[in-house]
Structure formats: structure tokens, C-alpha cells
VOPAGU-2260 file (C-alpha; in pm, 1 decimal, decimal comma):
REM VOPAGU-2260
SITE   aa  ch    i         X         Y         Z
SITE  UNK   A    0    7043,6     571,8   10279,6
SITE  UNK   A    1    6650,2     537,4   10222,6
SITE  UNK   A    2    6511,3     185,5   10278,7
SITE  UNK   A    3    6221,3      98,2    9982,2
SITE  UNK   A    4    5897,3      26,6   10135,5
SITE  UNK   A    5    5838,4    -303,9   10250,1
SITE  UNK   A    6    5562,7    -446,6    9982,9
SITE  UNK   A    7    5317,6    -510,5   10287,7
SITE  UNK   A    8    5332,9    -174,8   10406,7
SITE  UNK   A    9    5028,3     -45,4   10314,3
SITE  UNK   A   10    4847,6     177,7   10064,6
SITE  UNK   A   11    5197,2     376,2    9973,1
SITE  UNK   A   12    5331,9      -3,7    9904,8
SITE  UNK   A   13    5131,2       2,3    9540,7
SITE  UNK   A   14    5205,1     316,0    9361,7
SITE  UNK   A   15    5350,5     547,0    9563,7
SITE  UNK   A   16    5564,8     672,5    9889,5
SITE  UNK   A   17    5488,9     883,3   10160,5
SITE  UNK   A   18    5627,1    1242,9   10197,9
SITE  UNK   A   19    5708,8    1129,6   10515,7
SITE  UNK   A   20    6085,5     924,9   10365,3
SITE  UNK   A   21    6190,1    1300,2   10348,8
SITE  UNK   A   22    6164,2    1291,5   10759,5
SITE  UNK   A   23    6422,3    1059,7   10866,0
SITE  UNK   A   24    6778,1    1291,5   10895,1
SITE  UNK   A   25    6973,6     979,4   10800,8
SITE  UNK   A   26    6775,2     997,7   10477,1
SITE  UNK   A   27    6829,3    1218,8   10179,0
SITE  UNK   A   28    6900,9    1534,0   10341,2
SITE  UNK   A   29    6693,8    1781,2   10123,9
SITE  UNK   A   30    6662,4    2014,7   10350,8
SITE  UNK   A   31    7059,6    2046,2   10227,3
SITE  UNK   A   32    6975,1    2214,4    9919,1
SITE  UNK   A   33    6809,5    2525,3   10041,6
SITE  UNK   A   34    6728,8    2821,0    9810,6
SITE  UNK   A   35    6831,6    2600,5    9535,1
SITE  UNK   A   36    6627,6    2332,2    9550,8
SITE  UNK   A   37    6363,7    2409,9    9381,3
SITE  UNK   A   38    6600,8    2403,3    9042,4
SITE  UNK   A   39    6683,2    2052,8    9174,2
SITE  UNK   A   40    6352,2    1915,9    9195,5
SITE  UNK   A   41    6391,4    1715,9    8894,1
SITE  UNK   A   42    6696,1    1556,3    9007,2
SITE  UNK   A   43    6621,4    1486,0    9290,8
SITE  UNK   A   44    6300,2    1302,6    9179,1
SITE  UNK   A   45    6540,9    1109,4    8963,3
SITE  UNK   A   46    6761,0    1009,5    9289,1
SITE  UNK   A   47    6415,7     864,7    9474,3
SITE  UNK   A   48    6353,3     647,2    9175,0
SITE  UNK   A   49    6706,4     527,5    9157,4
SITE  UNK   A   50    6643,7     445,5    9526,9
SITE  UNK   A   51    6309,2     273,1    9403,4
SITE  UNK   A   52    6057,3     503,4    9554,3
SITE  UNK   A   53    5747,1     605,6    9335,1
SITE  UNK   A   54    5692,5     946,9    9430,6
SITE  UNK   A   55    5555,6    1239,4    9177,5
SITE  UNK   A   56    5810,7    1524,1    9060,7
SITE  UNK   A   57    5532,8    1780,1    9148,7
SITE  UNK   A   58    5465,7    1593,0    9519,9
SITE  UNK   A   59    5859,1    1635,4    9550,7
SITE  UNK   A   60    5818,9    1996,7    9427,0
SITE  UNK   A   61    5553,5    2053,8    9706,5
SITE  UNK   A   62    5747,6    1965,8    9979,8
SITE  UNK   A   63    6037,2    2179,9    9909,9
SITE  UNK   A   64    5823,7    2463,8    9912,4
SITE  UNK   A   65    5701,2    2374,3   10245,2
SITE  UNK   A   66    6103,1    2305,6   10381,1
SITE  UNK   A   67    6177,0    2671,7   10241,2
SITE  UNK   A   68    5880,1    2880,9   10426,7
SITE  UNK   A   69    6028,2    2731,5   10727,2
SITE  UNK   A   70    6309,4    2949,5   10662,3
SITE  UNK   A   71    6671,7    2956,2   10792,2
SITE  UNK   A   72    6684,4    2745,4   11177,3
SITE  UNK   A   73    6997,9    2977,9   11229,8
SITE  UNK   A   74    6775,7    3306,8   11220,2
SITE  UNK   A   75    6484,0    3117,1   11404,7
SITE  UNK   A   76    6734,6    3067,9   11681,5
SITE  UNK   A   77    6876,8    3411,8   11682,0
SITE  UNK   A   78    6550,2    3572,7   11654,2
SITE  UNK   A   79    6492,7    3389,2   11964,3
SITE  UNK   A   80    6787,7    3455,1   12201,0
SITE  UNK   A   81    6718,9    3860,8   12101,9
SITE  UNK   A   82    6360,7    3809,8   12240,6
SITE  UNK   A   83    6476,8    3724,4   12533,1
SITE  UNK   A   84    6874,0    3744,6   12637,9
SITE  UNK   A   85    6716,5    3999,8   12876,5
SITE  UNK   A   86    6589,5    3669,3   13126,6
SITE  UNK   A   87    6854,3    3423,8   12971,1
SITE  UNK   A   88    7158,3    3306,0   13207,2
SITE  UNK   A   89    7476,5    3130,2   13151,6
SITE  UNK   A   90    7629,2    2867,1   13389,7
SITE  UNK   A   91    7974,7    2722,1   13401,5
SITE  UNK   A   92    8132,2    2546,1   13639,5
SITE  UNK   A   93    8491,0    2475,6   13631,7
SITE  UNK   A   94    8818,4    2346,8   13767,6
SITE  UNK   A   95    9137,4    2570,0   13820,9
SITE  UNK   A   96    9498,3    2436,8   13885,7
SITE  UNK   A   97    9650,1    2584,6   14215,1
SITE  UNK   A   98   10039,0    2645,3   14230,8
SITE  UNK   A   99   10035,0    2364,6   14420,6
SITE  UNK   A  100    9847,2    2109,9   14163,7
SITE  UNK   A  101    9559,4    2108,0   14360,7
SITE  UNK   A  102    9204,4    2173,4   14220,7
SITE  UNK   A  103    8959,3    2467,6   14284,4
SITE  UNK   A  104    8624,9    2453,4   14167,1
SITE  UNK   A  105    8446,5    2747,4   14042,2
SITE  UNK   A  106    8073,4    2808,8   13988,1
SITE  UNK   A  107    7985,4    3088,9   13775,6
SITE  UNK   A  108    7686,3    3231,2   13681,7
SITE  UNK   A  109    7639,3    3549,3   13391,3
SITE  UNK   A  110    7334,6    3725,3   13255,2
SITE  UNK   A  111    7354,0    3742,3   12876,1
SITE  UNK   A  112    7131,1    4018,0   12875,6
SITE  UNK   A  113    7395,2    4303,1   12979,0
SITE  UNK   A  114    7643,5    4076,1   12996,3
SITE  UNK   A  115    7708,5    4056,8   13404,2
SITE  UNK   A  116    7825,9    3884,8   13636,5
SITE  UNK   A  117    7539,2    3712,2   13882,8
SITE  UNK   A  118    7761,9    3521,6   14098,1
SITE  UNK   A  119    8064,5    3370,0   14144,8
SITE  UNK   A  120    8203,6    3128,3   14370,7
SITE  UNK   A  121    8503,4    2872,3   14461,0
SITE  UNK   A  122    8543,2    2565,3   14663,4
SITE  UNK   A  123    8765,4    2305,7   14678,9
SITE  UNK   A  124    8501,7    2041,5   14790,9
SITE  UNK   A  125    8181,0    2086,8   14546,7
SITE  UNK   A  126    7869,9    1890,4   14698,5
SITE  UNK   A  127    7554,6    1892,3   14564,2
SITE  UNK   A  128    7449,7    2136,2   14878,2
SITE  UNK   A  129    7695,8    2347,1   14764,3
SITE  UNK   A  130    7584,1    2371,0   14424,8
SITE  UNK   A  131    7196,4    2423,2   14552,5
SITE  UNK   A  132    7368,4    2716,1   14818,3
SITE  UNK   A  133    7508,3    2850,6   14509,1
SITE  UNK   A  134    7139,5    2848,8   14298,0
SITE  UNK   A  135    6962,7    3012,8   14558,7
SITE  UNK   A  136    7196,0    3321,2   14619,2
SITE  UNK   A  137    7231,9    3377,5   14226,8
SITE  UNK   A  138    6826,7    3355,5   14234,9
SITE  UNK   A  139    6677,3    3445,5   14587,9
SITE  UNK   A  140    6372,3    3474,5   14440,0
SITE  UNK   A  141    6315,9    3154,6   14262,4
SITE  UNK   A  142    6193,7    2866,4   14363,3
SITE  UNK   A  143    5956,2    2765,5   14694,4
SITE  UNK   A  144    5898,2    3039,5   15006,3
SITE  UNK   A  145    5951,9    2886,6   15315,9
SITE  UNK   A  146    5697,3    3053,8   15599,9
């Protein structure tokens, strides 16, 4: 729920509110309303003053238009993992039951590029070292040359 400013709060305190109450998630989520927001504006003007904020409709107006040139974070985010699944990896590591209820560990390691396998390994003691072992023969080429 949105707090009212606190009357010592500065030059918002007299007549008006920041944009910035539209910032906190925990807020009114208007970034909820999407495409349609912009048919909301008036209400959701009328909600802030209900909350007691004095903000403009048209100030309210203006900052949906700014949320919805930002478009969809879901494409954003797809956009970027096509750019580049050719250098993006996938690690897992993971336990396996024996026959014998004992525990193997598995490291595993995929390209999401062409989908393949990297490495693969299994150990029934993990360590640290064995986890850095497992890093540098995935990636032989990464990381400092020792001469």
C-alpha cells in the first residue's frame, strides 16, 4: 500500500507527489495494467487521491507512456538469450540415488547454443577442488595461464 508523504518532506509535501511513489513494487503496481492503461488513467488518478496523494491526471498519463515504450520485459529477455545462447552455458549439479541408497554427485555442464553436452562428471565425494577440476576441463581456456 502507498504511504502519504510525510508533511516535512519537502517541496512534493505542499501540492503535489513525486512520480517517483510509482517506483516502489510494493506500491500500486501500474506497470500491471499494460496496453490498457492508458484507458485507466483516470481511475487510477482517482485511486492516488483516495490514497491522499496530489498528483495531476495528465502527470499520471505521462508516466504510463513512459512504462509502455519500455515494452514487454519477457521479449527484452528473449531478445537477449537469442543474441547470445551461442556463448551461454548451463550448470547443474546434482545428486543420484545408487541401488544401494548411497549418493552420487553429478556435475554437468551444457551449451544452450546447440544444445551439447560440455562435460559431465560423477563423484561420490564433491570438494570444492573437485568442482574447480571440473571448471577448468569444461573451459581450458578460461581463466589465468600459468608459465
Amino acid at each position: 500500500m502507498l504511504n502519504a508523504p510525510h508533511p516535512s518532506a519537502g517541496p512534493h509535501a505542499r501540492g503535489g507527489v513525486s512520480l517517483g511513489i510509482f517506483q516502489n513494487r510494493n506500491s500500486l503496481n501500474i506497470r500491471h495494467f499494460g496496453r490498457a492503461a492508458v484507458e485507466d488513467e483516470p481511475k487510477i488518478h482517482g485511486e492516488l487521491q483516495k490514497l491522499g496523494f496530489v498528483v495531476s491526471e495528465r502527470s499520471v498519463a505521462r508516466y504510463l507512456r513512459r512504462i509502455q515504450h519500455r515494452g514487454n520485459p519477457g521479449k527484452r529477455w528473449l531478445a537477449f538469450l537469442q543474441n547470445h545462447r551461442e556463448v551461454i552455458v548451463a550448470f547443474d549439479f546434482f545428486t543420484v540415488p545408487t541401488v544401494t541408497f548411497q549418493l552420487l554427485y553429478c556435475f554437468f555442464v551444457m551449451e544452450h547454443g546447440r544444445r551439447k553436452i560440455l562435460h559431465f562428471n560423477v563423484t561420490r565425494h564433491p570438494t570444492a577442488e573437485w568442482v574447480v577440476q571440473q571448471l577448468r576441463e569444461t573451459f581450458p581456456d578460461a581463466g589465468p595461464t600459468v608459465t
